[in-house]
N, C-alpha and C positions, 0 to 999 in steps of 0.2 A: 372632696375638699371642704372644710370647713369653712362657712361664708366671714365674707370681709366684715367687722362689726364698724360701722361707717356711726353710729347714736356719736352721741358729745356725752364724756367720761366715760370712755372707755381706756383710758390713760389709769383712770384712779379704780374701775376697776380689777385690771389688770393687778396693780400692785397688792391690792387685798387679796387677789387670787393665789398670788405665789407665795406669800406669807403663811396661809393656810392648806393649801392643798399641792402647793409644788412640795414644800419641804417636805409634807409627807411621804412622797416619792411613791412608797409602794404600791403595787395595783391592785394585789389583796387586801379590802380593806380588813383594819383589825378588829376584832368581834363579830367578824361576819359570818364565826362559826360556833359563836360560844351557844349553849342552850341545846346542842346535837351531840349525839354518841357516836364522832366520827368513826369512833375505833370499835364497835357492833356491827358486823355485816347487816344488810336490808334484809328484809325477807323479798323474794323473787317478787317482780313487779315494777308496774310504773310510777313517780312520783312528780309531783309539782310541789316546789318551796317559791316562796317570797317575800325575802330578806329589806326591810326600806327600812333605812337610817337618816337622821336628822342631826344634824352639831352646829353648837353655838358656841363658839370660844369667847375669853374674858374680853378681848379688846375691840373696842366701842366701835371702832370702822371696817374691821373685819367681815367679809361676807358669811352668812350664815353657808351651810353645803348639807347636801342630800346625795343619797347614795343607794339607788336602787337595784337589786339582784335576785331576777328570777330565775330561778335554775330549774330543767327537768332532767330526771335522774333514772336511769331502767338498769334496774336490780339484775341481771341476766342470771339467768340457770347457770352459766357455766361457774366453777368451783376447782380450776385447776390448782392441785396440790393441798386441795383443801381448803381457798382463801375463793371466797365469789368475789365479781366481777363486776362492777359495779361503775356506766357511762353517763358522764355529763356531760351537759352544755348550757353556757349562760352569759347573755348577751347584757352584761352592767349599765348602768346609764349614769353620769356624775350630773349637779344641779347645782347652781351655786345662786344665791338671793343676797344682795348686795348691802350694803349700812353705810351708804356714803353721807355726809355729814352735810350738811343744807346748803344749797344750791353747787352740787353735783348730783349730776342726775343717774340715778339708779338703772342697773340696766341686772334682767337674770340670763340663766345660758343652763343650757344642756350640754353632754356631750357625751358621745355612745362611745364608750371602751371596748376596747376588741375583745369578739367573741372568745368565752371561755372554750377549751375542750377538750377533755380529758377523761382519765377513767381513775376506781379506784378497786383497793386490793385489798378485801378484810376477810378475817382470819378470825373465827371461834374457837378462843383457847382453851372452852371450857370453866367452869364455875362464874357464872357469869361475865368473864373478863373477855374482852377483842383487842385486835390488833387491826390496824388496817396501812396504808402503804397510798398515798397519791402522787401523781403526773400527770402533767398539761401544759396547757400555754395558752396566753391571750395572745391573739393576732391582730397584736395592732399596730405593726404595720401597714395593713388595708387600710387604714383612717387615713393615709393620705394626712394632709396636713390639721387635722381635729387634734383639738390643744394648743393651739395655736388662737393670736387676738391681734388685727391688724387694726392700725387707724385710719383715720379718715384718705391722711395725708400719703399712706403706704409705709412711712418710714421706720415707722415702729412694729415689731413683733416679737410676743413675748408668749412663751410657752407657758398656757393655761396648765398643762398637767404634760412633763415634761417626760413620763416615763412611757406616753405614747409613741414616742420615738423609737422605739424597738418593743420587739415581742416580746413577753414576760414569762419565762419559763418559771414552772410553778411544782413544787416540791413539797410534798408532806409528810408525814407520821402523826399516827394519834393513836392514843390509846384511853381505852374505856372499860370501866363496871358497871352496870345495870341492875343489880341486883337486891330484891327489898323494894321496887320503885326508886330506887338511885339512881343516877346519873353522874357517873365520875368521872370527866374526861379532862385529859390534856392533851393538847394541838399544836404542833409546832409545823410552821409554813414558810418555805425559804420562797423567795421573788429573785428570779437572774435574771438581768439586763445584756442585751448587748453592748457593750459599753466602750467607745464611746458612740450613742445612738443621732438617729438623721432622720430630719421630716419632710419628706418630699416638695417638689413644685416651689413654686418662687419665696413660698416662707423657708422653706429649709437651705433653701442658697441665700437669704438674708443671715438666720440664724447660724447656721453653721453646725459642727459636731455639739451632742450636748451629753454630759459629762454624768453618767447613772451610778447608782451607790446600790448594790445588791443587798436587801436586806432578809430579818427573819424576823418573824410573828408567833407570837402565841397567844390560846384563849382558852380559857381556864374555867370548867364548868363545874358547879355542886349544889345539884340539885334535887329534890325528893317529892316523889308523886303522894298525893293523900286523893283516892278514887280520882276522880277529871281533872281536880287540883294540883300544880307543880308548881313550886316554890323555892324558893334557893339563891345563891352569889355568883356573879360572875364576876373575870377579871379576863383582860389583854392588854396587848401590846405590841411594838415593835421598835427594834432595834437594826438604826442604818451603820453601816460598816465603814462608809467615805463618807466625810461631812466636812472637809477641807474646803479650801475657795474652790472654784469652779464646779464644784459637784451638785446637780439638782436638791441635794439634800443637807445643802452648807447650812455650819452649826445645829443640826439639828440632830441627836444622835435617836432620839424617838420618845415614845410616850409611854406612861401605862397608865390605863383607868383600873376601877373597881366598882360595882353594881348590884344589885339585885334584879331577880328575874323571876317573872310570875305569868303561871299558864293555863289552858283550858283545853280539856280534850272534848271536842261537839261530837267523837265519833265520827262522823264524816269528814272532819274537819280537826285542826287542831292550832289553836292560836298561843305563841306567846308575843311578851312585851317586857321588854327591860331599862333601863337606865343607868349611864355610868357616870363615872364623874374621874378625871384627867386626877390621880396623885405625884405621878413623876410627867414634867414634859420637857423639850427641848429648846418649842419654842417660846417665842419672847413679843412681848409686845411692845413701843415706848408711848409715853403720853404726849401729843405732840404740843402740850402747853408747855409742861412740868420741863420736860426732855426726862423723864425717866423711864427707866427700861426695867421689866420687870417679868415673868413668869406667864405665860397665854396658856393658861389652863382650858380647857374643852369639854363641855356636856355633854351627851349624846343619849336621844332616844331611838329607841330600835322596837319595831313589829315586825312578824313572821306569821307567813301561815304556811302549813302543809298541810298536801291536798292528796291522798292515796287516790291513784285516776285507775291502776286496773292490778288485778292479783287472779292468777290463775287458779280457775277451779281445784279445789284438794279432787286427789286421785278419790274413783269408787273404792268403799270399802269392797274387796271379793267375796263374791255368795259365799258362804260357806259348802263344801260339797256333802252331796247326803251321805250318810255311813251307812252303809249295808252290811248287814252280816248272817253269815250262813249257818248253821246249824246241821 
């Protein structure tokens, strides 16, 4: 169970949390895949990725949020029907760093998303082009009551990230070229909720059913190797389906950014870093002098590394055998 937050403003950061990160709703975050040829099978092997995101939206008392995701990924041999195999798992972490306006006192938080786990399905069509195919699910369910922010007094609790409430079945397609040093991919990620989903233990008999909007993602990659150098645009988004009253994702129908993205291959190692910046959003900030309500646009910066951790010896070439011949 998530601990009782007992600090003084936790009232006020609560409401900056569901402003930015409830409405999001989805558990996929968006861009969390741009910068990768989903749609290129691996070559056989172990991997380690590590995805960490940083956003600052426009409005001034908003909490900043962090988003980090390491995944490890084993390329398997097997290749049924022609498409290899390819298992994840990835245990997310959200962070939220507060901007409360002087004398409220600031409070940050973590809070561990249900483990990723899944596999996926890619497919070499040939001429540099793949296909690949994913399912999963985060199980966050086991979080017990995480996402959740109780006060001092007990009477208040407010779902910190409301899509915890049920597992998140997780759906993909992507498709990719590679060829040239290109990087062509587009990524489309559906998120299903239980809906309506329930947080266990005495928060979730406060709370009650809470009301999830099933959404879909996409992240949009192009980009072009020069030797260790890659360089290029990216874009995502997502789009919530229910954005009626009661729905975790009220008026919020979703966002897209757009960005560029710039990378390094160490050989052992391989780093990129990108940056986006919010062109279409949903949500809305007001000024609480003015009372005007306007657009909450969202920045984000993103680092990744990947780490090739093991790749199986190429087969011996075979002696060649001697040739004898008789006379």
């Amino acid at each position: 169970m998530m601990r009782n937050w007992l600090a003084a403003g936790a009232v006020a950061l609560t409401v900056g949390m569901t402003s930015t990160i409830a409405q999001a709703q989805t558990t996929t975050v968006p861009g969390e895949q741009v910068g990768l040829a989903i749609g290129a099978p691996l070559p056989e092997g172990i991997y380690a990725l590590n995805t960490f995101t940083y956003r600052r939206t426009d409005g001034r008392n908003d909490p900043d949020t962090a988003v980090n995701v390491p995944v490890l990924v084993w390329s398997t041999p097997l290749v049924p029907f022609g498409g290899r195999i390819e298992l994840l798992v990835a245990p997310p972490t959200v962070f939220a760093f507060t901007r409360n306006p002087a004398g409220v006192a600031n409070k940050d938080i973590s809070i561990n998303v249900g483990t990723f786990v899944g596999g996926i399905w890619a497919f070499d069509l040939g001429g540099n082009f793949g296909v690949s195919l994913l399912g999963g699910v985060y199980l966050n369910e086991l979080n017990g009551d995480r996402g959740s922010i109780i006060t001092a007094n007990g009477t208040t609790a407010t779902p910190v990230l409301p899509q915890l409430s049920s597992n998140t079945y997780r759906f993909g397609v992507a498709g990719s070229y590679t060829g040239d040093g290109w990087n062509l991919t587009a990524n489309l990620t559906a998120n299903i909720y239980d809906s309506p989903g329930r947080f266990g233990g005495p928060v979730g008999a406060f709370l009650g059913p809470i009301r999830l909007s099933d959404a879909l993602n996409f992240d949009l990659t192009a980009t072009k190797t020069f030797g260790n150098f890659e360089i290029g645009a990216v874009g995502y988004g997502t789009y919530n389906f229910d954005i009626s009253q009661g729905s975790a994702a009220v008026g919020n129908r979703g966002r897209f950014a757009l960005g560029g993205l710039v990378g390094y291959d160490f050989k052992v190692f391989k780093v990129q870093a990108y940056v986006a910046r919010d062109v279409v959003t949903g949500l809305t900030t007001t000024n609480a002098f003015t009372g005007r309500t306007r657009s909450d646009y969202s920045t984000d910066g993103w680092i990744r590394f990947i780490i090739p951790l093991y790749s199986p010896a190429p087969a011996a070439s075979p002696v060649p055998a001697a040739l004898v011949r008789k006379y």
